[in-house]
VEXZATI-368722 format. One record per atom (N, C-alpha, C): residue in three letters; atom name; x, y, z. Coordinates in steps of 0.02 Angstrom, whole numbers. Each point is the difference from the previous one (the first is absolute). Layout:
residues N
 type atom      x      y      z
  Ala   CA      X      Y      Z
...
//
This chain:
residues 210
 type atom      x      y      z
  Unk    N   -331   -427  -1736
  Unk   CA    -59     10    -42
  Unk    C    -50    -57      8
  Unk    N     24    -61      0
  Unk   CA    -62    -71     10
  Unk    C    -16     35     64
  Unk    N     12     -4     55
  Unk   CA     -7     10     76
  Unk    C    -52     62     -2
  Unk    N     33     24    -22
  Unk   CA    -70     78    -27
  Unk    C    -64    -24    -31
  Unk    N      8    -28    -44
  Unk   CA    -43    -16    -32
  Unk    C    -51    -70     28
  Unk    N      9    -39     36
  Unk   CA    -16    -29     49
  Unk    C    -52     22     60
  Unk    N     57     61      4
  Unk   CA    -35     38     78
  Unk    C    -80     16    -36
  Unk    N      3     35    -60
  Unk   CA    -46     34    -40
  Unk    C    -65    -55     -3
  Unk    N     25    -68    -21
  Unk   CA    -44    -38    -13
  Unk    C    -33    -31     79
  Unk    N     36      6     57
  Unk   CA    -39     -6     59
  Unk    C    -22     54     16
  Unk    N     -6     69    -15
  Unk   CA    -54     39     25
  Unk    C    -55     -7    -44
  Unk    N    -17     -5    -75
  Unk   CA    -35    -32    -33
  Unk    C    -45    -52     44
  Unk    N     29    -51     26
  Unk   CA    -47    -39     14
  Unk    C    -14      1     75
  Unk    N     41     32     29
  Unk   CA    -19     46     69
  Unk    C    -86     26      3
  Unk    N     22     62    -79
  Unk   CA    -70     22    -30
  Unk    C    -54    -23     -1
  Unk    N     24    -85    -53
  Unk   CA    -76    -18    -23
  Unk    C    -38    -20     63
  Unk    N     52    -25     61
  Unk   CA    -41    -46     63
  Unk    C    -53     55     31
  Unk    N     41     49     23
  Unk   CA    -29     79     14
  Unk    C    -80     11    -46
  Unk    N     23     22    -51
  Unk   CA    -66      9    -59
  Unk    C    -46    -60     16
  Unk    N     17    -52      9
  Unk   CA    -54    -50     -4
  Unk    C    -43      6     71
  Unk    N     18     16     33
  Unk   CA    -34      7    108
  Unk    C    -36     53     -6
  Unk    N     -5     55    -59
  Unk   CA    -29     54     10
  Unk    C    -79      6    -49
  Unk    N    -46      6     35
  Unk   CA    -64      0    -22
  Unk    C    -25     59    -53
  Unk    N     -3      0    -50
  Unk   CA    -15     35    -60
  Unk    C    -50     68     46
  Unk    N     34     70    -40
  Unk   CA    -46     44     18
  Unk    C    -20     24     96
  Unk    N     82     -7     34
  Unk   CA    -12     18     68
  Unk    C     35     71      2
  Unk    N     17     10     50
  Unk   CA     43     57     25
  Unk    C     75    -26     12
  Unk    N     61     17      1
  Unk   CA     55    -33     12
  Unk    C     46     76     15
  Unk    N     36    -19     63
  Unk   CA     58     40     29
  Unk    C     70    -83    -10
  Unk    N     34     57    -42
  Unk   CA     54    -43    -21
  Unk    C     70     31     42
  Unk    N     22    -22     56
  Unk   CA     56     22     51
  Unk    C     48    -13    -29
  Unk    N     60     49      4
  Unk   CA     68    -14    -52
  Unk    C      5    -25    -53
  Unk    N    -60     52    -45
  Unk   CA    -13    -38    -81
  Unk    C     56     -2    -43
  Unk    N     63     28     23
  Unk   CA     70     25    -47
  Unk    C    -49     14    -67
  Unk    N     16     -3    -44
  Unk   CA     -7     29    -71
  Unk    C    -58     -3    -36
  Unk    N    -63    -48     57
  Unk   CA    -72     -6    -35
  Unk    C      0    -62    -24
  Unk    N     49    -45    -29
  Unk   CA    -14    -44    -43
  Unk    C    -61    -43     12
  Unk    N      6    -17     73
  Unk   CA    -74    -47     17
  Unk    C    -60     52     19
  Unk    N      0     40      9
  Unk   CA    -39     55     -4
  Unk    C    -44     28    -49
  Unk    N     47    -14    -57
  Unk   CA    -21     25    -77
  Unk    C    -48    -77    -30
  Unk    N     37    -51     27
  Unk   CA    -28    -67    -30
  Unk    C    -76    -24     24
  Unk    N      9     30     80
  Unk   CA    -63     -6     23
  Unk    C    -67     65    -17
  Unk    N     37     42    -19
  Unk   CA    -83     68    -36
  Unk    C     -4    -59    -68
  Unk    N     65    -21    -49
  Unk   CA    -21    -35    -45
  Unk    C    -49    -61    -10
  Unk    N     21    -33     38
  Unk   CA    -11    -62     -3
  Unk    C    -52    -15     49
  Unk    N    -23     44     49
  Unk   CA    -57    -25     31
  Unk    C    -44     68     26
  Unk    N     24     34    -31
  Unk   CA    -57     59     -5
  Unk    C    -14     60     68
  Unk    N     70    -14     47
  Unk   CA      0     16     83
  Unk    C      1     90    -11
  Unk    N     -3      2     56
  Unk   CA      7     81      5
  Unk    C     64      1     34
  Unk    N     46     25      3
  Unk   CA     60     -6     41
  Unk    C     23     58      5
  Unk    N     20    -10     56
  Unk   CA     62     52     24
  Unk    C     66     -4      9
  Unk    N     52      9     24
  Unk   CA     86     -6     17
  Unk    C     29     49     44
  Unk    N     37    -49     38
  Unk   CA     49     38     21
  Unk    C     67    -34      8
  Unk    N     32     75      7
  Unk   CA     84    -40    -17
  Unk    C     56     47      3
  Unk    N     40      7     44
  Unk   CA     35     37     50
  Unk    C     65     32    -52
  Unk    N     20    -40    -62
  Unk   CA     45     32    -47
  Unk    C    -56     21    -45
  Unk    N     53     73     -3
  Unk   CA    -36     75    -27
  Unk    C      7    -27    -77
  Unk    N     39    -41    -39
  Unk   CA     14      2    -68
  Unk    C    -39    -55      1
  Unk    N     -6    -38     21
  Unk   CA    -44    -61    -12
  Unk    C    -72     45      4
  Unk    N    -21     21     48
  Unk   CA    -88     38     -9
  Unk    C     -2     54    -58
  Unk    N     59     27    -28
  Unk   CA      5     41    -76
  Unk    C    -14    -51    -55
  Unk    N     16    -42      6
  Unk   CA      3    -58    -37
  Unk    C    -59    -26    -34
  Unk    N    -44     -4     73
  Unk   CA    -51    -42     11
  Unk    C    -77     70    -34
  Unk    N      7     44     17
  Unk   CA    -33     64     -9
  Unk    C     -1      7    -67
  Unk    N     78     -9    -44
  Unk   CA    -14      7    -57
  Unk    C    -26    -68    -35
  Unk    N     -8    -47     38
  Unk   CA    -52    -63    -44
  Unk    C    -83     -3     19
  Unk    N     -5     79     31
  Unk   CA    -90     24     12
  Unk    C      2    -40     60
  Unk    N     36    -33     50
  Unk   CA    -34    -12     62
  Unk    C      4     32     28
  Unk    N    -39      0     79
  Unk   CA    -23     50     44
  Unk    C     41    -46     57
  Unk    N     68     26     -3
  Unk   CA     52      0     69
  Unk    C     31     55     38
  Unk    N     -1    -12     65
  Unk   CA     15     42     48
  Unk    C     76     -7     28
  Unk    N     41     50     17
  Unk   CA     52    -19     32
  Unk    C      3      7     82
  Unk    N     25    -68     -3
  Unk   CA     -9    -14     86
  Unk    C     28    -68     44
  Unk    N      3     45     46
  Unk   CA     45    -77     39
  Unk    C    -55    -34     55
  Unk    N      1    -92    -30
  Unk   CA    -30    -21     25
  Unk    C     11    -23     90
  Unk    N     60      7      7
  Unk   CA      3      2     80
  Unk    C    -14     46     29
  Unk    N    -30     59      3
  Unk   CA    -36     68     21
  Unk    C    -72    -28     -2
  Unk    N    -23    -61     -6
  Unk   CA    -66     -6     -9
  Unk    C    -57      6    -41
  Unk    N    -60      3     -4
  Unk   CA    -44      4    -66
  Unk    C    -53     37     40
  Unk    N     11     31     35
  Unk   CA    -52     90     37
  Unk    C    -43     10    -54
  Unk    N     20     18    -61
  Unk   CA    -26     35    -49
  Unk    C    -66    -32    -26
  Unk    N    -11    -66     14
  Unk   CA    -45    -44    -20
  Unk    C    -46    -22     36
  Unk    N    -68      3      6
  Unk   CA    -27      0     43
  Unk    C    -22   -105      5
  Unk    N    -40    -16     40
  Unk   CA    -30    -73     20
  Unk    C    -33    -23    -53
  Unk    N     21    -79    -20
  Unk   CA    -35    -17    -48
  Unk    C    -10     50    -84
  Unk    N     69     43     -6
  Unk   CA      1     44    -64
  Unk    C    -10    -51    -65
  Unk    N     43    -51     18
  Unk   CA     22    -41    -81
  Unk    C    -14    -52     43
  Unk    N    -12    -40    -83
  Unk   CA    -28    -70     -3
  Unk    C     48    -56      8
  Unk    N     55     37    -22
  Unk   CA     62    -67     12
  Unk    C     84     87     11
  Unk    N     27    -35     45
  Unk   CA     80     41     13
  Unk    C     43    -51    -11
  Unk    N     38     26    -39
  Unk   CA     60    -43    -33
  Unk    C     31      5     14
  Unk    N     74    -40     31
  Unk   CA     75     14     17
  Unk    C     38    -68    -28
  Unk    N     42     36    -51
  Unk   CA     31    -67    -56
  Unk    C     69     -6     17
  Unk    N     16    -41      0
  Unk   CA     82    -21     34
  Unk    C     40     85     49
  Unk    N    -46     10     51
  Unk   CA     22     55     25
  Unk    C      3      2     76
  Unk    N    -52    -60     47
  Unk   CA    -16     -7     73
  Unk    C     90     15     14
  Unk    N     51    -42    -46
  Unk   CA     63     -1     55
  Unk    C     44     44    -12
  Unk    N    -29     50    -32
  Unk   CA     47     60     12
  Unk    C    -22     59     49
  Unk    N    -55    -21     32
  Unk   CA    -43     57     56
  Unk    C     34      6     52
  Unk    N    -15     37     41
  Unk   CA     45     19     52
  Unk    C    -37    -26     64
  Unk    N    -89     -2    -14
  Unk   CA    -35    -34     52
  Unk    C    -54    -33    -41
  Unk    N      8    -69    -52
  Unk   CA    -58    -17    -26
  Unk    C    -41    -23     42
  Unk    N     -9    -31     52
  Unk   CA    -48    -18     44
  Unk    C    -60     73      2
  Unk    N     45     51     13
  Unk   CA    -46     44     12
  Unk    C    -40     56    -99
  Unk    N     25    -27    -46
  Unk   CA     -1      3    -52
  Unk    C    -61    -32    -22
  Unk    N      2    -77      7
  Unk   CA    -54    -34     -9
  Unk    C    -57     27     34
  Unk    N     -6     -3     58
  Unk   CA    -62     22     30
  Unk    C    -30     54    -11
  Unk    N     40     47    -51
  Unk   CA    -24     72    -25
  Unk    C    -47    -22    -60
  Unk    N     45    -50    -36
  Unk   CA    -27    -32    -75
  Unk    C    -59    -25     31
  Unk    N    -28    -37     49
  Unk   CA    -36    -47     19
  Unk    C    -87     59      6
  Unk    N     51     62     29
  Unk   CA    -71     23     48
  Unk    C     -1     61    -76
  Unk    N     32     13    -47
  Unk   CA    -18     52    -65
  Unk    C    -50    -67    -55
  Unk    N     39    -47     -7
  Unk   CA    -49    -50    -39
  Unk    C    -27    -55      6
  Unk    N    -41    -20    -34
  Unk   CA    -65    -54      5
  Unk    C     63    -59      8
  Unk    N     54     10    -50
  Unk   CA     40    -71    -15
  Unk    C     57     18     12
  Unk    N     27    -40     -7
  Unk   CA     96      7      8
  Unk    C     31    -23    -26
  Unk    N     27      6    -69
  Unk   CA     58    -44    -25
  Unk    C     74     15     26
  Unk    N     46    -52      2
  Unk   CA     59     11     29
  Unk    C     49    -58    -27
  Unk    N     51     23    -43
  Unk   CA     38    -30    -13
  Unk    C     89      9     25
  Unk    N     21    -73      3
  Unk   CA     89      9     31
  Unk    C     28    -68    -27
  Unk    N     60     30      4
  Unk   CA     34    -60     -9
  Unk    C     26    -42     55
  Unk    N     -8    -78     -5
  Unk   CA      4    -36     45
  Unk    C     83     -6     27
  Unk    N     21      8     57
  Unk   CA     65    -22     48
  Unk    C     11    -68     -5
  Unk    N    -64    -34     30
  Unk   CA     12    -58    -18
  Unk    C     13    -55    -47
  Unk    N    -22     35    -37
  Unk   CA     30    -42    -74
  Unk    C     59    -29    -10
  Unk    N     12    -59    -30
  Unk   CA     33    -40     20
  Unk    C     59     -5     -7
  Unk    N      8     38    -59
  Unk   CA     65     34    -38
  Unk    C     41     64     63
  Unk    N    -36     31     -5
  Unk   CA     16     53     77
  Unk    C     44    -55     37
  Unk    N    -29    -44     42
  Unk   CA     22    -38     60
  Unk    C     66    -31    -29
  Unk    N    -29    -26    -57
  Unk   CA     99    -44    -11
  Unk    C     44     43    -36
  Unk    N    -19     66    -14
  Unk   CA     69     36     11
  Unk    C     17     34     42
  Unk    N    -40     19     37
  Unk   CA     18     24     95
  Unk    C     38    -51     29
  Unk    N    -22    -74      3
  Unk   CA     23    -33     28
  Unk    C     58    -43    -61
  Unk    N     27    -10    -49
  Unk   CA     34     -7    -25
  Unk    C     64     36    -20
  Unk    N     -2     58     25
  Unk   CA     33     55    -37
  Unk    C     18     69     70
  Unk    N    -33    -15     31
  Unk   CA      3     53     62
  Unk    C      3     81    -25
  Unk    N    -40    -12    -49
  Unk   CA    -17     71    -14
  Unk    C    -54      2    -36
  Unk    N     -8     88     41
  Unk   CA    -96     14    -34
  Unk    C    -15    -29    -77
  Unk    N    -51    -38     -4
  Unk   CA    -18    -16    -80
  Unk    C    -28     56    -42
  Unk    N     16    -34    -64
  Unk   CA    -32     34    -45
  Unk    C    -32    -17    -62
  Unk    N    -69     -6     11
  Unk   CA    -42    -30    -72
  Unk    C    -16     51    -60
  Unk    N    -42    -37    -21
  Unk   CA    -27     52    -43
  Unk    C    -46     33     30
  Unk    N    -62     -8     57
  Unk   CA    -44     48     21
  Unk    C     62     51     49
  Unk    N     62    -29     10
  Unk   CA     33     44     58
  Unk    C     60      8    -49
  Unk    N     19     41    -42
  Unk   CA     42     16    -20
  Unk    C     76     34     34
  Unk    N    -32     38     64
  Unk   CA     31     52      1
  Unk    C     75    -28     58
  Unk    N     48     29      2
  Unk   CA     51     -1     63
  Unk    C    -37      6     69
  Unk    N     37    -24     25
  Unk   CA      2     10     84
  Unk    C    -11     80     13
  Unk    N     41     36    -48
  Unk   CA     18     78     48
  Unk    C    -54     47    -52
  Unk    N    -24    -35    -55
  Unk   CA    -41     43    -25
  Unk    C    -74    -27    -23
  Unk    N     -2    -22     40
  Unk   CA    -76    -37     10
  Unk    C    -50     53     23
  Unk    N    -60     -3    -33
  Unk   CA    -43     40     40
  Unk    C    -46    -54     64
  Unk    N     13    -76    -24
  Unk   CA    -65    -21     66
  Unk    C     38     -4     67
  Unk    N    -39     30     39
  Unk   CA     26      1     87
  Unk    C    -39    -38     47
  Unk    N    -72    -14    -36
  Unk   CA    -29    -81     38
  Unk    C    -11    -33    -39
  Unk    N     60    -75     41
  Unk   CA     -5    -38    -60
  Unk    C    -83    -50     15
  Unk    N    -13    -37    -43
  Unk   CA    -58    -29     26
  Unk    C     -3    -80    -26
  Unk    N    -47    -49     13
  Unk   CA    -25    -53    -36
  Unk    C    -59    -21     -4
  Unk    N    -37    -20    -74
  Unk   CA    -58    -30     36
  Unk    C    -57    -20     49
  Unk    N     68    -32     35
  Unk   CA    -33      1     72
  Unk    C    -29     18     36
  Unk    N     65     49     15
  Unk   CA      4     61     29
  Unk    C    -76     55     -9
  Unk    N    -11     -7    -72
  Unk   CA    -58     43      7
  Unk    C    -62    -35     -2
  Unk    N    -10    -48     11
  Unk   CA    -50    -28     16
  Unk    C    -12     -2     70
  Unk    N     58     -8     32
  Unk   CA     -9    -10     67
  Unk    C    -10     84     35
  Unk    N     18     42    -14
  Unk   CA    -16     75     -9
  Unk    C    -68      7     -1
  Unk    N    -29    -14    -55
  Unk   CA    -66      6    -32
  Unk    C    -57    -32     76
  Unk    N     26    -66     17
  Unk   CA    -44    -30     31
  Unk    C      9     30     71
  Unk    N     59     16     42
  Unk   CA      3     41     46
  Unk    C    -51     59     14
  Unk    N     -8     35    -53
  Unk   CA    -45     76      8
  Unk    C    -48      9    -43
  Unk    N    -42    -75     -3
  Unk   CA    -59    -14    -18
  Unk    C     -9     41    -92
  Unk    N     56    -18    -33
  Unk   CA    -37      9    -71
  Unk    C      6    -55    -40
  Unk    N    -47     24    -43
  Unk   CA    -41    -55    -47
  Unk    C     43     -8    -37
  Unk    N     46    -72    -32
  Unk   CA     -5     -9    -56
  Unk    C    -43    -28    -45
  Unk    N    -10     27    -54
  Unk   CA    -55      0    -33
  Unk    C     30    -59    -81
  Unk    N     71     14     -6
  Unk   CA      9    -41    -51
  Unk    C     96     25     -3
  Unk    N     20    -51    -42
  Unk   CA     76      6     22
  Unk    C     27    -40    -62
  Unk    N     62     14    -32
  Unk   CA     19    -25    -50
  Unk    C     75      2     12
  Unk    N     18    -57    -19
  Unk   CA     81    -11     14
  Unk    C     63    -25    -54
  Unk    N     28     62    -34
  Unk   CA     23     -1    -63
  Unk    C     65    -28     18
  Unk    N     18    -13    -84
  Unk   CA     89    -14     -5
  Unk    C     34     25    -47
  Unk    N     51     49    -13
  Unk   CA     13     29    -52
  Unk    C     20    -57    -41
  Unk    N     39    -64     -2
  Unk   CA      3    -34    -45
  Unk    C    -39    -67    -20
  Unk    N    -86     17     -6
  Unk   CA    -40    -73     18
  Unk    C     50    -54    -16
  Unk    N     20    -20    -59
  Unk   CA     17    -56     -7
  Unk    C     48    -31     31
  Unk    N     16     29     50
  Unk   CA     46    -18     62
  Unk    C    -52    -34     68
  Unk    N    -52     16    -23
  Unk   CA    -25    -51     52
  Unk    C    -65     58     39
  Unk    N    -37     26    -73
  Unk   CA    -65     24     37
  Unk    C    -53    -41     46
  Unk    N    -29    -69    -27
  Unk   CA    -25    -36     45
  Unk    C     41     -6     49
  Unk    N     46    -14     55
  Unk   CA     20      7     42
  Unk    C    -13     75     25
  Unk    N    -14     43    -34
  Unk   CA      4     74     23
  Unk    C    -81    -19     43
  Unk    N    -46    -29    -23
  Unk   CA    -56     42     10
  Unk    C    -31    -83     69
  Unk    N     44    -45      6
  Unk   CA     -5    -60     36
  Unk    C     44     11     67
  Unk    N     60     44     11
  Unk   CA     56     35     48
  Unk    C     16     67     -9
  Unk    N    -58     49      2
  Unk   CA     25     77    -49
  Unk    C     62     37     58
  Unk    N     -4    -21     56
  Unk   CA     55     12     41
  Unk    C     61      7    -15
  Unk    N      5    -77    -34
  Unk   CA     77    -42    -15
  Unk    C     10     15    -73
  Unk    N    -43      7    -35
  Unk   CA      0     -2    -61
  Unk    C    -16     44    -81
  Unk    N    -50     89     63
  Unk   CA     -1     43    -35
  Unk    C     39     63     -3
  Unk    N      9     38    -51
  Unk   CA     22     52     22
  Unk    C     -8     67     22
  Unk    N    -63      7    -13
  Unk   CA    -51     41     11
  Unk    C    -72    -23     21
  Unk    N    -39     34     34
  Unk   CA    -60    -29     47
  Unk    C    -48     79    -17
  Unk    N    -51     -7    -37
  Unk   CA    -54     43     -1
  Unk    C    -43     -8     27
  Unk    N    -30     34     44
  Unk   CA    -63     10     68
  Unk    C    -70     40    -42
  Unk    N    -53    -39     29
  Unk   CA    -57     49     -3
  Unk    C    -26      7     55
  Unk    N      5     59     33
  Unk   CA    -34     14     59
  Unk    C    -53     27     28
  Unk    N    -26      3     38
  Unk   CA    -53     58     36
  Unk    C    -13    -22     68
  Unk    N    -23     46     37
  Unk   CA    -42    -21     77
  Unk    C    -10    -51     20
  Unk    N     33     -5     69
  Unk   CA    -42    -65     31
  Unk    C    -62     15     38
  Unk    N    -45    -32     17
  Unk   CA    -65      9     52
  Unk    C     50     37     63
  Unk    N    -51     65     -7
  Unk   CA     14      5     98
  Unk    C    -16    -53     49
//
């Protein structure tokens, strides 16, 4: 029940970082919204027009009956349906490492909206490393709860990693925030080594110059 209740309080502030990057009164495609919650916070709280999508059928019943306008659909089939420059910002919230090709995911988000938010949880984090390497077995935090055999992420990622991604195929970061589910464990270090020291890494993206 704490551990639950925990998890609850880091999507909360998952939320507020999210809510805060988003410009009052745009358009917003929210990718694997599960149940609306940041969906619902952002028509509230900043006045967006939004949309959803989200591949479990009970989760988009869910979401339908709290008046949002979600679609069911799988985001590795692509975003066809959406034409260039549709929305002002495309959202994907702790979801890049469960894709089957996010490389090719992003660049859908990139070329449907003006912006790109993208959130994951960091590999590298530091906790990760010393129980991989302490323990010789897969870790498990609080952003990674899950077993080895019933895990949904299949790329794992870091920081780094997506920065160095980003700068490879010419996109913009535009602004970047590097959380810790337990600040007082050492948030200034999070945002001085967010590599070593965060556990999650939020992206704002868009286009680089041709």
């Amino acid at each position: 029940m704490i551990r639950k209740r925990l998890r609850e309080n880091i999507l909360l502030s998952d939320y507020d970082s999210i809510v805060s990057l988003v410009e009052p009164e745009t358009r917003v495609l929210d990718l694997g919204c599960g149940k609306g919650e940041l969906l619902l916070r952002l028509i509230k709280e900043r006045r967006i027009q939004g949309r959803g999508v989200e591949i479990n059928q009970a989760a988009v019943i869910e979401c339908i009956h709290k008046g949002l306008s979600v679609f069911q659909g799988n985001i590795n089939e692509g975003l066809d349906d959406y034409g260039q420059g549709a929305y002002d910002y495309v959202i994907l919230n702790q979801t890049l490492q469960v894709l089957d090709r996010p490389d090719v995911v992003i660049e859908e988000m990139l070329r449907v909206g003006k912006k790109v938010i993208v959130s994951f949880p960091n590999f590298g984090y530091w906790r990760v490393r010393a129980q991989y390497f302490l323990t010789g077995r897969m870790p498990r935090t609080l952003k990674l709860p899950d077993e080895w055999y019933d895990t949904p992420n299949i790329h794992l990622l870091t920081i780094k990693d997506f920065k160095i991604f980003c700068r490879e195929r010419n996109i913009q970061i535009l602004a970047s925030l590097s959380l810790l589910s337990t600040p007082s464990l050492g948030a200034g270090w999070a945002q001085f080594w967010p590599n070593l020291f965060a556990d999650e890494g939020i992206f704002v993206l868009a286009r680089g110059a041709p």
